[in-house]
N, C-alpha and C positions, 0 to 999 in steps of 0.2 A: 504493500500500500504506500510507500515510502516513493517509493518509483512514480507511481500515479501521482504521488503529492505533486512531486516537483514534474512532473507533465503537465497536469494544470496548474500549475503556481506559474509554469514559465507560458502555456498557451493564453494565458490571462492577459499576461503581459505585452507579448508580440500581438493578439488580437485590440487591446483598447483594456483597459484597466475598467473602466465603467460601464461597459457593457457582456463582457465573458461571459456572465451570470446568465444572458438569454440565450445565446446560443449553447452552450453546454446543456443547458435546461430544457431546450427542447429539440438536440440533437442530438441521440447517443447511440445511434445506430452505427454499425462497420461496413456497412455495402456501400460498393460503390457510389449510389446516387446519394446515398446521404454522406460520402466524400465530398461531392463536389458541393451539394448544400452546404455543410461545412466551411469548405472555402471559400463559398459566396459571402457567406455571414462572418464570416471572420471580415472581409473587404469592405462588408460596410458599416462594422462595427468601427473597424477604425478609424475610418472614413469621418462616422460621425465625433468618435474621440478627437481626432483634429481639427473637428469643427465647432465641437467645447473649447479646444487650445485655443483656437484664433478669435473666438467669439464671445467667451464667457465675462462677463463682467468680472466678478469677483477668483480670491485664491481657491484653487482646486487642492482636495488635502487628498493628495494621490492615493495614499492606505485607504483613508477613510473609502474613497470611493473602488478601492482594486475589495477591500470587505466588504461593503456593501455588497457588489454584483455576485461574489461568491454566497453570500447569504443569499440574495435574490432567487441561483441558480438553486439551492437547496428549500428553497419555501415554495418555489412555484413548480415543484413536483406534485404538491400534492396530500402528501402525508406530515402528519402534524410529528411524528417521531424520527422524522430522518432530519438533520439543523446539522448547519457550517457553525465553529467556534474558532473566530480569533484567537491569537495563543494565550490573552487575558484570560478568558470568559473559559476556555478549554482546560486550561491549569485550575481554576475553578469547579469546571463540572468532574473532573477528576478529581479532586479532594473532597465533594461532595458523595463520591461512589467510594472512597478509600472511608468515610468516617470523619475524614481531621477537618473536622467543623464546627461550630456551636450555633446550636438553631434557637428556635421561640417553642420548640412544643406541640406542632401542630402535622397531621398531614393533609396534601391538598388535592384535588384536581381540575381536571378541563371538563365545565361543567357544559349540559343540553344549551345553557342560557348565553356560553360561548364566552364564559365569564370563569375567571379561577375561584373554584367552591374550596371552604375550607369543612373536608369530611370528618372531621376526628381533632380535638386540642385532649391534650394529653393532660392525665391527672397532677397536680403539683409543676408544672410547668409553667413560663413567663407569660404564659398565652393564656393560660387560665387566669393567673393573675390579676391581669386587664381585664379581663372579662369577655374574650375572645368567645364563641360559641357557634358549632356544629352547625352548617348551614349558613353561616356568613360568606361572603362574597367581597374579595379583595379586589379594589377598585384600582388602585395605588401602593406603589412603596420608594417612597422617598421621592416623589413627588412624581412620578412618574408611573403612566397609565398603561395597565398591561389585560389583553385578552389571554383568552381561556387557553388557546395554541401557544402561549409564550410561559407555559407553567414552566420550563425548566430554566429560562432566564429568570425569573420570578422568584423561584428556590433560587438560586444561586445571590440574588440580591439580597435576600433576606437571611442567610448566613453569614456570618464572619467571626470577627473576633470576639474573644471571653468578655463580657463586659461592656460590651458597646453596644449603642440601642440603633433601633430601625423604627421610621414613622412608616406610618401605614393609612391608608384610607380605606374603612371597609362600609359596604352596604349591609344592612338587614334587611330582610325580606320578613314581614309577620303577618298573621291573619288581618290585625288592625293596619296595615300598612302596607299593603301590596305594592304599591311602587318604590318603598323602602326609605329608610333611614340611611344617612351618612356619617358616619364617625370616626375619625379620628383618632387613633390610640400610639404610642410611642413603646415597643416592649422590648425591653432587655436580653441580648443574647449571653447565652451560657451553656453548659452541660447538662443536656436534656439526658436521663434515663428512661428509655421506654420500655415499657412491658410489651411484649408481643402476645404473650397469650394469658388467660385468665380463664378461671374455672371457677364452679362453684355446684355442689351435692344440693338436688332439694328432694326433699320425703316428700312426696303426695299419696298420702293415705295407703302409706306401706309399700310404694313403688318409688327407689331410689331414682331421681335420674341426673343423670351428668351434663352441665351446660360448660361448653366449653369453646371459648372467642381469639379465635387469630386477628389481630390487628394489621397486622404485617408479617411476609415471608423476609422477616431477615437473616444475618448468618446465626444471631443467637436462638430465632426462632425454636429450631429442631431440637435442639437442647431441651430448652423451657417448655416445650409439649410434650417430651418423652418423660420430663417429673412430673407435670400438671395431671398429664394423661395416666401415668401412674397411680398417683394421689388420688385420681378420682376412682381409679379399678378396687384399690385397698378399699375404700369407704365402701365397696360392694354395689355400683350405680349398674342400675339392668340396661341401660337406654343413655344413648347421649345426641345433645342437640350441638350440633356444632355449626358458631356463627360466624358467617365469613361475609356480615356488611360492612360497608363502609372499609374494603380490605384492599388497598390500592395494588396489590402484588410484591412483586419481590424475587428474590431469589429462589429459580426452578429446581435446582436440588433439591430446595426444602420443602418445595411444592410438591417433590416426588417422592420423598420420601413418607411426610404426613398419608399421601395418596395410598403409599404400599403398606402402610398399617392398619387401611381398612379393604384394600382389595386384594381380591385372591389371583391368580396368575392370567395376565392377559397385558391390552395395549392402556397407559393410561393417557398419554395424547402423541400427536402424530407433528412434527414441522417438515413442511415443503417449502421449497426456493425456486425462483426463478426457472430455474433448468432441469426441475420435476424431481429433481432429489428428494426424497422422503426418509426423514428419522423416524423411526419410533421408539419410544419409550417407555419401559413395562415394569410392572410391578410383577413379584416373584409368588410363588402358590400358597405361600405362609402368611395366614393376617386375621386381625380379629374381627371375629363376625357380631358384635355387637348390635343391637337394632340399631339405627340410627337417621335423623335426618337435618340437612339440610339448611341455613337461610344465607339468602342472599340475596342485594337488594342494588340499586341504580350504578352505586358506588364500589359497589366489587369490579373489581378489575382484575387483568392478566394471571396470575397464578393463579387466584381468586375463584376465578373463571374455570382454568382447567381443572382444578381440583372438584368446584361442582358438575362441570363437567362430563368427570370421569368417573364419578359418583353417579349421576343421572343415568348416562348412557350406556354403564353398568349394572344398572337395576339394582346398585345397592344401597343406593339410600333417597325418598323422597327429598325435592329440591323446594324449597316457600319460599316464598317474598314474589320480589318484583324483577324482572329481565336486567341481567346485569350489565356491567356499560360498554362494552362492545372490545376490549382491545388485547386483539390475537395475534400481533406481528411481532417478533423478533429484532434487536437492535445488537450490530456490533459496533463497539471503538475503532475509530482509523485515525493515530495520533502521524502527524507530519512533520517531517524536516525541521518547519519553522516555527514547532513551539504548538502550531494554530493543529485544528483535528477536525472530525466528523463523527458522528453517530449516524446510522444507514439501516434503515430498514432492511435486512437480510432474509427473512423467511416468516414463513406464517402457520403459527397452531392452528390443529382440527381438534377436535373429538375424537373418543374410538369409535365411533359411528361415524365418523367422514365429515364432521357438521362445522362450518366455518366459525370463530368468534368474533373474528374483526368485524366491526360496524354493525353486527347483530347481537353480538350476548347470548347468553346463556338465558332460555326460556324458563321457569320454572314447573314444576308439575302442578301447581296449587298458588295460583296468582293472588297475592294478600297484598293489598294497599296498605305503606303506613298510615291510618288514621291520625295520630299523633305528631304535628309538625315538630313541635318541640321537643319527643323524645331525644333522651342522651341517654344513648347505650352504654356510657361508662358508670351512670349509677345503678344498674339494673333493677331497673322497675317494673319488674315483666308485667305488674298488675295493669299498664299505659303501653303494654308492649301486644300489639292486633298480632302482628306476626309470630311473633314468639308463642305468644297463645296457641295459636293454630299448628305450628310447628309439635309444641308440644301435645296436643290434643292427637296428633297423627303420630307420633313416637307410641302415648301406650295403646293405640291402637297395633301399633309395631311388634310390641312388649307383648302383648295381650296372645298374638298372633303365633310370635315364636314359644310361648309356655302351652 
């Protein structure tokens, strides 16, 4: 990739600095006739770059604009997960993926409303502090206005150093207020600890059952489910509901393995590329067959996704809530020569049933609207929880079924 960097860093340049971005973006074919197209478009790119030179009023800040058309060429593909990173913003989004960050507390994403939703503020975090809450809508940070496709600039803005604050503008959306509120808050960056998983035993009239919430597939995830999931087998739970809303994804390992502790030997998802190559991915014949099912809701995403899934398409376990948020592509790093990288859509999750998740989601078996806008599923208040109810009503039905 290193190769290709400096192919396009130098056809950038012999073409026109501020226009590369369209030609590469909508020419990447090798045949012949898209040779000579090619060549056309190079001639009048630069054509017109010389007619910036001789014509432009004002200084031209050559970077500025040779990044610009590199971003240009990668946003007008298409896909909101393949982005050009300058070597700032890329030294960045790699320290973001390694850890050495200090954030507010919160996880986010690219909301229906095309707007960055904040899914989840984390218990004891600077974001709870303020008064941040599940369902707010980041307008702004640091004065500056960002949509729903610019989430991982957005993260990156709102990390840095221990100790140092970030203003933010966010909108509320409420029953009493549908067009929303604006507010303004300033929260403190520091060393957020997140829980990924949580559990909790409840007795309903002599039937144990086990709830138990992934937040996030991170590295420590696998860990903390294999004691949580533990912990709840000891307490003797016949049934467990496992909730994977509001679960933006994460790391597939841990996707695959949680996967293979409740499926017995088969496909648990499938990624194909460009050039029809097909992985699959399977769980081994060894696993616990516990009842179990299911929720997930707008905000489950990628692992999220495959793991209900794989669960669905496997028949073993009911799926509740509401169709999850569509996103089944694969992304790899391509860092370059000069500091600057990419992230590239490289292939795309099925199902083991062949079923696409990009831009569709994950259906569920049993469609439950949250009733409750206001629900926060970090205090679990199942008695305000529609979903979970129903989840559970269909567990000792589960229960009832295997005794």
């Amino acid at each position: 990739m290193k190769r290709l960097g400096k192919f396009i860093l130098s056809l950038c340049l012999v073409a026109g600095i501020g226009f590369a971005g369209f030609m590469l973006g909508t020419n990447m074919d090798t045949g012949s006739g898209s040779s000579s197209r090619s060549n056309q478009l190079i001639s009048d790119m630069a054509s017109l770059k010389e007619l910036l030179d001789r014509n432009f009023l004002f200084d031209v800040d050559e970077e500025k604009l040779y990044e610009g058309s590199l971003k240009g060429m990668f946003a007008n593909l298409g896909d909101p997960y393949t982005a050009y990173y300058p070597k700032e913003e890329f030294a960045k989004l790699i320290e973001n993926l390694d850890g050495r960050y200090k954030g507010i507390g919160i996880s986010m994403s690219n909301s229906k409303e095309g707007l960055i939703k904040v899914i989840q503020v984390f218990d004891g975090s600077p974001a709870q502090e303020v008064g941040l809450k599940s369902g707010d809508f980041i307008k702004s940070i640091e004065g500056k206005e960002f949509a729903g496709n610019q989430l991982e600039e957005a993260v990156a803005l709102i990390r840095g150093k221990d100790g140092s604050k970030v203003n933010m503008k966010i909108l509320r959306v409420s029953e009493d207020n549908p067009k929303g509120e604006e507010i303004d808050v300033e929260v403190e960056r520091r060393d957020v600890k997140v829980d990924t998983v949580k559990s909790q035993t409840l007795n309903l009239k002599g039937i144990k059952v086990g709830y138990l919430r992934l937040t996030a597939f991170d590295d420590v995830t696998w860990e903390d489910f294999k004691d949580q999931y533990a912990k709840l087998k000891n307490e003797g739970v016949q049934g467990l509901v496992l909730d994977l809303r509001n679960n933006p994804g994460g790391a597939l390992d841990v996707c695959l393995n949680i996967a293979d502790t409740f499926l017995d030997e088969g496909v648990v998802v499938t990624t194909e590329d460009k050039d029809g190559n097909v992985v699959s991915e399977k769980s081994d014949a060894e696993y616990d067959d516990i009842p179990m099912v299911a929720l997930i809701n707008e905000n489950s995403a990628s692992a999220s996704e495959i793991l209900a899934g794989a669960l669905k398409d496997r028949g073993r376990a009911k799926i509740v809530g509401e169709k999850s948020f569509g996103k089944g592509v694969v992304q790899k790093i391509f860092p370059l020569d000069n500091g600057a990288g990419a992230k590239i859509t490289i292939s795309e999750y099925k199902t083991p049933n062949g079923e696409k998740i990009n831009k569709v989601g994950v259906k569920p078996d049993i469609v439950v609207e949250n009733k409750n806008p206001d629900l926060d599923l970090n205090e679990n208040d199942f008695t305000k929880d529609s979903q979970f109810l129903k989840a559970l009503t269909e567990l000792i039905k589960e229960i009832g079924n295997k005794n």
